[in-house]
N, CA, C and O atoms as a DFTB+ gen file, in Angstrom:
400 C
 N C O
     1  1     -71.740       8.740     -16.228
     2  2     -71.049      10.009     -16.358
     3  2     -71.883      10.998     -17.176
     4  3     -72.523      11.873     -16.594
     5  1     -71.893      10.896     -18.364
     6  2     -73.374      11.389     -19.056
     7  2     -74.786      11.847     -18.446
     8  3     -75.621      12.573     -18.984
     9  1     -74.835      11.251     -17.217
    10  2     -76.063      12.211     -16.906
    11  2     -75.578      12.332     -15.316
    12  3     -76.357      12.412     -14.367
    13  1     -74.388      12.329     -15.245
    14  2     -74.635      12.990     -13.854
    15  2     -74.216      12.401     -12.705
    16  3     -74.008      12.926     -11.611
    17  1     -74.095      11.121     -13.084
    18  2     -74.472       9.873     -11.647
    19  2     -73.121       9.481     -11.104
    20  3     -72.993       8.260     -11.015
    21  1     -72.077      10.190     -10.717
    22  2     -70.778      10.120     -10.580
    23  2     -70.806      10.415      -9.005
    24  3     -71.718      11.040      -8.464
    25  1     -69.786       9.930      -8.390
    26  2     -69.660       9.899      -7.175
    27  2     -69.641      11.588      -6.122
    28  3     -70.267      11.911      -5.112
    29  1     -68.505      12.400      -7.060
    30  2     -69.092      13.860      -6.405
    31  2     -69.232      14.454      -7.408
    32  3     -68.474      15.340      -7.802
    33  1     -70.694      13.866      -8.237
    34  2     -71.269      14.969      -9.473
    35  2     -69.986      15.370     -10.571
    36  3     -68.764      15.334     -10.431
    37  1     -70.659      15.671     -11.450
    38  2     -70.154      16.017     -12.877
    39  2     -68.739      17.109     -12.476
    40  3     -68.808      18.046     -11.682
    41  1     -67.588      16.725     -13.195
    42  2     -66.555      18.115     -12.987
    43  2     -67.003      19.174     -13.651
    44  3     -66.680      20.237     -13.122
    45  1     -67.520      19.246     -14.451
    46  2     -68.253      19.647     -15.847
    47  2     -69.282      21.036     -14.869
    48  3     -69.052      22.230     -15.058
    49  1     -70.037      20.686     -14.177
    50  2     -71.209      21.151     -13.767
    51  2     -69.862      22.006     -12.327
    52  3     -70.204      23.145     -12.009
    53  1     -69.014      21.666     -11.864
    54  2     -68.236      22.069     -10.891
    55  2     -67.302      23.774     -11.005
    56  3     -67.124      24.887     -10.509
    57  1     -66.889      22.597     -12.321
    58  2     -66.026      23.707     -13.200
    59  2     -66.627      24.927     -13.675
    60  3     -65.881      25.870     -13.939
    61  1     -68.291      25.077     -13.870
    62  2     -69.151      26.036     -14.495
    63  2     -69.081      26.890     -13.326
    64  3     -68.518      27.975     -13.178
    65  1     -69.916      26.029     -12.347
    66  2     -70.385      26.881     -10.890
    67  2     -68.874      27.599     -10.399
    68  3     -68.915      28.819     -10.238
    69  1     -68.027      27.156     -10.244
    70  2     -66.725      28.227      -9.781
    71  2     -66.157      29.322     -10.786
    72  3     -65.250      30.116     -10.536
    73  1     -66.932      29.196     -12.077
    74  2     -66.387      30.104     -12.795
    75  2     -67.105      31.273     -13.188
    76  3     -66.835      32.185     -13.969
    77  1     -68.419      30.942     -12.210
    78  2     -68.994      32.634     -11.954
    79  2     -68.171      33.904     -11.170
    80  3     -68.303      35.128     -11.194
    81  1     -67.068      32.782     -10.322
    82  2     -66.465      33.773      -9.173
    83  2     -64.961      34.154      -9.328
    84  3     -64.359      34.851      -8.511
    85  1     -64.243      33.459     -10.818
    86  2     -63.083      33.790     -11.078
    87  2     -62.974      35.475     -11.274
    88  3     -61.884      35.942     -10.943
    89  1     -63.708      36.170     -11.640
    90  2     -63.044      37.616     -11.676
    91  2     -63.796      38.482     -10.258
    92  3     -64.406      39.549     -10.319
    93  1     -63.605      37.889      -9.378
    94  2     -64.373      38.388      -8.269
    95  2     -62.713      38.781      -7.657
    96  3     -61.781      38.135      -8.135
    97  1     -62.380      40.004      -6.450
    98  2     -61.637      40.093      -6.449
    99  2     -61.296      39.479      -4.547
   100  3     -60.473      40.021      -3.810
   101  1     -61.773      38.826      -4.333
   102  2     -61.454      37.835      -3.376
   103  2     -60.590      36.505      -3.708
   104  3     -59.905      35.912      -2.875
   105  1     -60.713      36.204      -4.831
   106  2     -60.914      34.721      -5.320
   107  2     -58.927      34.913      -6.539
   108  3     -58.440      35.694      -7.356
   109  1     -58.769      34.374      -6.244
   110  2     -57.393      33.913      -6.783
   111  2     -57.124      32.525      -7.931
   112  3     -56.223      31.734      -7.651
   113  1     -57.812      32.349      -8.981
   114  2     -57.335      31.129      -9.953
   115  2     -55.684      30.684      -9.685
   116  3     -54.743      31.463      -9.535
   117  1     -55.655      29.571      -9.676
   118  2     -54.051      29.259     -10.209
   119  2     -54.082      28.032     -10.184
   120  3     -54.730      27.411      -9.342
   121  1     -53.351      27.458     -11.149
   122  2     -53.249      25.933     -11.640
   123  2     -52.502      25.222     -11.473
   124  3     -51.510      25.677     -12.044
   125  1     -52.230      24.207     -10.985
   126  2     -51.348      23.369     -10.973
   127  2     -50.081      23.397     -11.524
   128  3     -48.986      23.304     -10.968
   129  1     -50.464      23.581     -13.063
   130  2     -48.854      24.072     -13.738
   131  2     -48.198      24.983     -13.980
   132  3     -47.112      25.054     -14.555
   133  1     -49.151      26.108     -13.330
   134  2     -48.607      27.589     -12.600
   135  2     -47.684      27.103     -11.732
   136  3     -46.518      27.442     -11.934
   137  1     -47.858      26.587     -11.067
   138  2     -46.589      26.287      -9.849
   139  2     -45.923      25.868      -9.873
   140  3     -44.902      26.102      -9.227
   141  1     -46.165      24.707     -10.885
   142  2     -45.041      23.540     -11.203
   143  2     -43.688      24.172     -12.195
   144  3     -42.521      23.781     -12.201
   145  1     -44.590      25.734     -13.335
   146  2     -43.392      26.207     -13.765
   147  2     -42.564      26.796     -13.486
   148  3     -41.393      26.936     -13.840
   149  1     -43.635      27.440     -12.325
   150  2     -42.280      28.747     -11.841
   151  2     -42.761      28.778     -10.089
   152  3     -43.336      29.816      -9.760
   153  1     -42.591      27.881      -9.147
   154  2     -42.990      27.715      -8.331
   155  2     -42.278      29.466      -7.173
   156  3     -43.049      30.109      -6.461
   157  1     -41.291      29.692      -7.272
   158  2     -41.369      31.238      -6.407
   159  2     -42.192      32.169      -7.355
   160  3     -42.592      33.047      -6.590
   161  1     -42.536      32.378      -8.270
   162  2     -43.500      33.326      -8.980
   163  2     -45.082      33.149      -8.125
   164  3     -45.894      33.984      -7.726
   165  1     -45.041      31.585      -8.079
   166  2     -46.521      31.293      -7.780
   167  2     -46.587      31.650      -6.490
   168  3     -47.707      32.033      -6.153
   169  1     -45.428      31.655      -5.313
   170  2     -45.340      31.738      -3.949
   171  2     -45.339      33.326      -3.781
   172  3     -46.064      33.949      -3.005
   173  1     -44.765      33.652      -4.310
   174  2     -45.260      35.413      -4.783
   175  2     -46.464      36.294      -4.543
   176  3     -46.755      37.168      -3.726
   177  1     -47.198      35.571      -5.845
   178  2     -48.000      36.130      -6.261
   179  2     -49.579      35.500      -5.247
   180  3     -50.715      35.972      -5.204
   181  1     -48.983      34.294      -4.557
   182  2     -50.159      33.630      -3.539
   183  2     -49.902      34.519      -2.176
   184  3     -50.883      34.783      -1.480
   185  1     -48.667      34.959      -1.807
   186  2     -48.125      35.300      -0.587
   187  2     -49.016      37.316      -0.719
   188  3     -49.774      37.802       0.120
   189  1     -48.573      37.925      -1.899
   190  2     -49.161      39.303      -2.627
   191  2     -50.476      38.973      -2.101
   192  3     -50.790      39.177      -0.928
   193  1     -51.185      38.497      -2.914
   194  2     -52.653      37.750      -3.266
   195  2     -53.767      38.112      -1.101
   196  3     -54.841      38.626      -0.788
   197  1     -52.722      37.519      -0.389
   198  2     -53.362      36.976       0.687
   199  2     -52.266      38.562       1.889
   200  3     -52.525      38.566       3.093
   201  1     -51.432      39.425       1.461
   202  2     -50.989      40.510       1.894
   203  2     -49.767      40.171       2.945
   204  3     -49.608      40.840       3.966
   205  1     -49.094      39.291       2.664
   206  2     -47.694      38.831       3.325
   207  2     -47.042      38.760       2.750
   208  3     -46.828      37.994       1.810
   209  1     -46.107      40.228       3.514
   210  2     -44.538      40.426       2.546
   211  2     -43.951      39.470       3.251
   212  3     -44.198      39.188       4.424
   213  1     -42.973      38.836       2.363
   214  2     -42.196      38.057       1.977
   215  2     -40.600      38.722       1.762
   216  3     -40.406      39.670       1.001
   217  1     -39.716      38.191       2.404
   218  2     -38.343      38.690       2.221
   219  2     -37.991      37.450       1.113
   220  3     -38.530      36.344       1.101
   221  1     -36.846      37.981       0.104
   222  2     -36.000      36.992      -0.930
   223  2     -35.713      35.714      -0.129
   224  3     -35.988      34.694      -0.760
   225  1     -35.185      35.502       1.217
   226  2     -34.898      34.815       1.558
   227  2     -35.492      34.007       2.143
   228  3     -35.158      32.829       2.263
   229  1     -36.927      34.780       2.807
   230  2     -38.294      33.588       3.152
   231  2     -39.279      33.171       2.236
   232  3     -40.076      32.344       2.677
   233  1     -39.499      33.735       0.438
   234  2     -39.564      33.337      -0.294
   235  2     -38.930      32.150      -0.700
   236  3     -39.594      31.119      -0.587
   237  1     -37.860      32.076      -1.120
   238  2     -36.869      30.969      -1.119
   239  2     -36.871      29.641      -0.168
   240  3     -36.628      28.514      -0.600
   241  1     -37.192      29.953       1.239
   242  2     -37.172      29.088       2.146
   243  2     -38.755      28.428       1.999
   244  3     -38.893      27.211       2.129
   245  1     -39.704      29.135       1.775
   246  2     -41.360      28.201       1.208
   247  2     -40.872      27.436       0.115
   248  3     -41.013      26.216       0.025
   249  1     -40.201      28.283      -0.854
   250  2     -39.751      27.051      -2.025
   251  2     -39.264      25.525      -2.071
   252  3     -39.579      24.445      -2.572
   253  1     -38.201      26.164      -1.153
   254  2     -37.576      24.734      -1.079
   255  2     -38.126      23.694      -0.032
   256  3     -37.632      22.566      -0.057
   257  1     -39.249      24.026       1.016
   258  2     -39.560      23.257       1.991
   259  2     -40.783      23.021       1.098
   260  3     -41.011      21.885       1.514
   261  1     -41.466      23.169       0.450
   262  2     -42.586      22.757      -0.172
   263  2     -42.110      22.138      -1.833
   264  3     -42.897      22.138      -2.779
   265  1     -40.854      21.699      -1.904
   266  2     -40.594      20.702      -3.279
   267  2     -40.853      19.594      -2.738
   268  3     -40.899      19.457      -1.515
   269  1     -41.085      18.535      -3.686
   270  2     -40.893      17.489      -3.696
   271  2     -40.149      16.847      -3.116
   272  3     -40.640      15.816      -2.656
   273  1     -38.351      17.136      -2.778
   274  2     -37.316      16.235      -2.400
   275  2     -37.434      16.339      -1.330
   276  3     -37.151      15.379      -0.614
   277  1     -38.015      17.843      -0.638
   278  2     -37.979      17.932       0.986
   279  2     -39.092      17.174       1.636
   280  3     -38.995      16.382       2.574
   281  1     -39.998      17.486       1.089
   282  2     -41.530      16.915       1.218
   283  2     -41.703      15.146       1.714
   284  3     -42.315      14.493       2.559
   285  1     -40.522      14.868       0.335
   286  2     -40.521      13.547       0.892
   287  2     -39.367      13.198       1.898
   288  3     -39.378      12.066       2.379
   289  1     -38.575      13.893       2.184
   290  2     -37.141      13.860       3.013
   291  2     -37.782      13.825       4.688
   292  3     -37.344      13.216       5.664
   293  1     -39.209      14.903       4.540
   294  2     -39.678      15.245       6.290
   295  2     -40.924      13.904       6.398
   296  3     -41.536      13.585       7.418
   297  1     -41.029      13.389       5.265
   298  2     -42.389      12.533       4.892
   299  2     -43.364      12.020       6.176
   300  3     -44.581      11.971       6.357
   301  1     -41.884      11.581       7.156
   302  2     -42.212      10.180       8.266
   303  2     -43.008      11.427       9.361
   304  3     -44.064      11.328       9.985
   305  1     -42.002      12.608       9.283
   306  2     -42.304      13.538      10.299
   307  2     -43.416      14.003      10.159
   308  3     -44.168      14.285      11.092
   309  1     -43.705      14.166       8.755
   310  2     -45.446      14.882       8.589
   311  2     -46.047      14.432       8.327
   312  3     -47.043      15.156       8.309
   313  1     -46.325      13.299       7.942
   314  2     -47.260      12.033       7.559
   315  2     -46.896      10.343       8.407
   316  3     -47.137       9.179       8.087
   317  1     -46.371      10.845       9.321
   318  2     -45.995       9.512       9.617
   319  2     -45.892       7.929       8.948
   320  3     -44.860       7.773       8.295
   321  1     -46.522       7.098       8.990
   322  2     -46.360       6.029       8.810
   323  2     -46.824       5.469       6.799
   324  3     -46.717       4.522       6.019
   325  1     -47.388       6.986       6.902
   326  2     -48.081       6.623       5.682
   327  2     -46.968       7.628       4.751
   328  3     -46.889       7.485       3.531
   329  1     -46.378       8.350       5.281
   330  2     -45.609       9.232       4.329
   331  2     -44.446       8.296       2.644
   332  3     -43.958       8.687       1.583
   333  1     -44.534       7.107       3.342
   334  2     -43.443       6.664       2.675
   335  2     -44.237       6.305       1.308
   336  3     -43.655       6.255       0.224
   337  1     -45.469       6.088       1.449
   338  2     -46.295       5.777       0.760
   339  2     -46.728       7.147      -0.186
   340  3     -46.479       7.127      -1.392
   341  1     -47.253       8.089       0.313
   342  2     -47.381       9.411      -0.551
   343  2     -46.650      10.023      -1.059
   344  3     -46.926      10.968      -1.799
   345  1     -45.269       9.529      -0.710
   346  2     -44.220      10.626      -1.472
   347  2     -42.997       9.496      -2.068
   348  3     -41.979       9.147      -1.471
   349  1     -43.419       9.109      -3.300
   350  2     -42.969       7.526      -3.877
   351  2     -41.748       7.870      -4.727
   352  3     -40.563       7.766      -4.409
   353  1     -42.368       8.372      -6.060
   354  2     -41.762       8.567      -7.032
   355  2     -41.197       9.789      -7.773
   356  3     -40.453       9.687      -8.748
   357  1     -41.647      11.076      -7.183
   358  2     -41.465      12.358      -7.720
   359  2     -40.434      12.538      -7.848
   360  3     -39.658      12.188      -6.958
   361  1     -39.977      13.151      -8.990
   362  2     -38.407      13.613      -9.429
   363  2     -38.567      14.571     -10.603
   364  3     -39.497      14.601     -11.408
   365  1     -37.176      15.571     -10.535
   366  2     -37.549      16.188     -11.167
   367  2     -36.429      16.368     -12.494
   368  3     -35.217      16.178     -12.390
   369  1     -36.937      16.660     -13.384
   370  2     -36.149      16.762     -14.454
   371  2     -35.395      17.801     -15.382
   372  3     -35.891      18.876     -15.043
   373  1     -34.852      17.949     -15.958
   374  2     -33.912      18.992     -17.062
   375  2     -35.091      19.324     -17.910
   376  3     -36.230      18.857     -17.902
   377  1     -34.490      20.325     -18.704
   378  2     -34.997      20.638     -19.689
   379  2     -36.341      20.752     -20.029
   380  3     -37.027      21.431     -19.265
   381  1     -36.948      20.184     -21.118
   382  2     -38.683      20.902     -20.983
   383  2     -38.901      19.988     -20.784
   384  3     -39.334      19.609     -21.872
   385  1     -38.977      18.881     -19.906
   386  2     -39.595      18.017     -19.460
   387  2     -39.822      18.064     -17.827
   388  3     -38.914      18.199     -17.007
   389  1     -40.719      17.974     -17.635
   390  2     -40.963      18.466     -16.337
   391  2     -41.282      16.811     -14.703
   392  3     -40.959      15.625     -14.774
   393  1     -41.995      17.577     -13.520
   394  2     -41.976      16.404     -12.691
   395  2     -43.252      14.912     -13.523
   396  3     -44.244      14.863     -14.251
   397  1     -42.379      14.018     -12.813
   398  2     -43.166      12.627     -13.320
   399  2     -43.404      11.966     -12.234
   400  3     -43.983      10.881     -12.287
């Protein structure tokens, strides 16, 4: 890891090279726990981002077809055989504790 010899190279060396192009105005950052906190903010601001208005109600409808409970509810349909397998344990929780 230290010098390099990792299967797809250093994250380190990854993370540098993409961060010449974060204030480029093509290029959109967003993190994982951007979405996870406020997932219609993030559908928003990705939907803005890429120039597709979005009605309240087809906002809402990306939300809920892209959680977790649905995700794994369509699993068999969109992943077939393997779905049962990728979508195991996710749940979500109260308060400031978030998905596990």
């Amino acid at each position: 890891f230290l010098f390099s010899l990792v299967t797809w190279g250093c994250y380190f060396d990854y993370l540098s090279e993409w961060n010449k192009y974060a204030d480029q105005e093509n290029i959109m950052p967003i993190t994982y726990e951007e979405v996870k906190e406020n997932p219609a903010l993030a559908v928003k601001n990705i939907a803005t981002f890429f120039g597709i208005p979005l009605t309240e109600e087809e906002l809402q409808l990306v939300v809920e077809r892209s959680s977790f409970q649905s995700m794994k509810k369509n699993s068999e349909k969109t992943h077939g055989t393997v779905g049962n397998v990728l979508f195991r344990k996710g749940r979500q929780l109260q308060g400031a504790q978030r998905w596990k």
